[in-house]
C-alpha positions in Angstrom: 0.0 0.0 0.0 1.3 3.5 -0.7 0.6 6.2 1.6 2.2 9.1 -1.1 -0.8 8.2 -3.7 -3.8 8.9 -1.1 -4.2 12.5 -0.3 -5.8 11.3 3.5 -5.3 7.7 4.3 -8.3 5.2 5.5 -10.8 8.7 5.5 -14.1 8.3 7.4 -16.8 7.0 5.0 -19.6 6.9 7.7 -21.9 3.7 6.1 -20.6 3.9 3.2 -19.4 -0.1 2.7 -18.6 -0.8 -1.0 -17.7 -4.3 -2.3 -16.6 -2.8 -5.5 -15.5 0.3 -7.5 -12.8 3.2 -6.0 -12.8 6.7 -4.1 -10.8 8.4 -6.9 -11.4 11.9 -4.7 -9.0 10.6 -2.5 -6.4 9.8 -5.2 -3.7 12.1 -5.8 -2.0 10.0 -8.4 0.1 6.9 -8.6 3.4 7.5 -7.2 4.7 4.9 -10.0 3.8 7.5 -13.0 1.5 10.1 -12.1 -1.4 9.0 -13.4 -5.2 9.5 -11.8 -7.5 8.1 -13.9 -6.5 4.1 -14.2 -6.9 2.4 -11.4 -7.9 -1.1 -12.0 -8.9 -4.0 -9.5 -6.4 -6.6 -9.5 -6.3 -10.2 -7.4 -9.8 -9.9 -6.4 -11.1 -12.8 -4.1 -14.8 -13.2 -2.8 -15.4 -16.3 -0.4 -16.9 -17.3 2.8 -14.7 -16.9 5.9 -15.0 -19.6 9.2 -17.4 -17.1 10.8 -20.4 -17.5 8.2 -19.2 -14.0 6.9 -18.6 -13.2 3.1 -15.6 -11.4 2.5 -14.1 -9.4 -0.5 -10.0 -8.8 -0.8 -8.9 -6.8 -4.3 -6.2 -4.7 -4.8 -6.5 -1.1 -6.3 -3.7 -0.6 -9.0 -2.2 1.4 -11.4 -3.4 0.8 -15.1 -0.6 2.4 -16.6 2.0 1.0 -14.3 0.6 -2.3 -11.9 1.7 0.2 -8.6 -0.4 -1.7 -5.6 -1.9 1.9 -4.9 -3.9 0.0 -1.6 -5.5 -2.9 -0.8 -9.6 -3.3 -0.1 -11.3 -5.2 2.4 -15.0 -5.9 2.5 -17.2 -8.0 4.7 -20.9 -9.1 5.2 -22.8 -10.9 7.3 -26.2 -11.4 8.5 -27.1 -11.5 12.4 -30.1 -11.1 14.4 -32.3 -10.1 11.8 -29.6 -7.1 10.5 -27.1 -7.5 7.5 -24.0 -5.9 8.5 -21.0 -4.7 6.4 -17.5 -3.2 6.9 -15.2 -1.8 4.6 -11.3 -0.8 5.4 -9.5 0.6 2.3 -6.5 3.5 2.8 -8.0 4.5 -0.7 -11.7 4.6 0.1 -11.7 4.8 3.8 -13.0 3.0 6.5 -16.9 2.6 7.3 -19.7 0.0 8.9 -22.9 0.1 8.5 -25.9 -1.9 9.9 -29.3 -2.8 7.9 -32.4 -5.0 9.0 -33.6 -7.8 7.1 -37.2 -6.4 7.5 -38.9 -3.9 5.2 -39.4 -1.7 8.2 -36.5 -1.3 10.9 -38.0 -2.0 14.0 -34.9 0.1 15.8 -37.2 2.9 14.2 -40.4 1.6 15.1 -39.5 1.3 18.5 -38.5 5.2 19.2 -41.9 6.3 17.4 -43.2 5.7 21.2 
């Protein structure tokens, strides 16, 4: 991972989990060549883990190049009733976010009264 082609490393992304795709605002250009507009996913894997959890591992490199600008992590998994995800990239930041199963949230049901 290169800290010199991120303008902010691992930046807050709130709930913002993605399994895919890159936060080219926080790219201020491969180290390797200068380039900001090729990043391509490279070594992706997407499997179960031991804990019943699906997780997502790619790379985010150069497509002029092959620099390793960072490496993505992304996880899901489904408990209680709420699908949960987490997502820790020094390119697209860190974030968690929880989601019931239900069409309506009953964590917002219950503070209606």
């Amino acid at each position: 991972m290169c800290e010199q082609c991120v303008k902010e490393e691992y930046p807050d992304r709130g709930t913002v989990c993605l399994d895919s795709g890159a936060y080219l605002a926080n790219l201020a250009g491969c180290q390797g060549c200068g380039r900001k507009d090729t990043l391509k996913v490279a070594n992706k894997t997407v499997g179960p883990s031991e804990a019943n959890e699906e997780v997502t591992e790619f790379e985010h490199v150069c497509g002029e190049c092959q620099h390793v600008v960072a490496r993505h992590l992304h996880v899901f998994w489904v408990e209680d009733g709420y699908q949960n995800y987490t997502m820790s990239c020094m390119l697209c930041g860190g974030a968690e976010d929880t989601r019931s199963c239900l069409p309506d949230d009953p964590r917002f049901e219950a503070a209606l009264f």
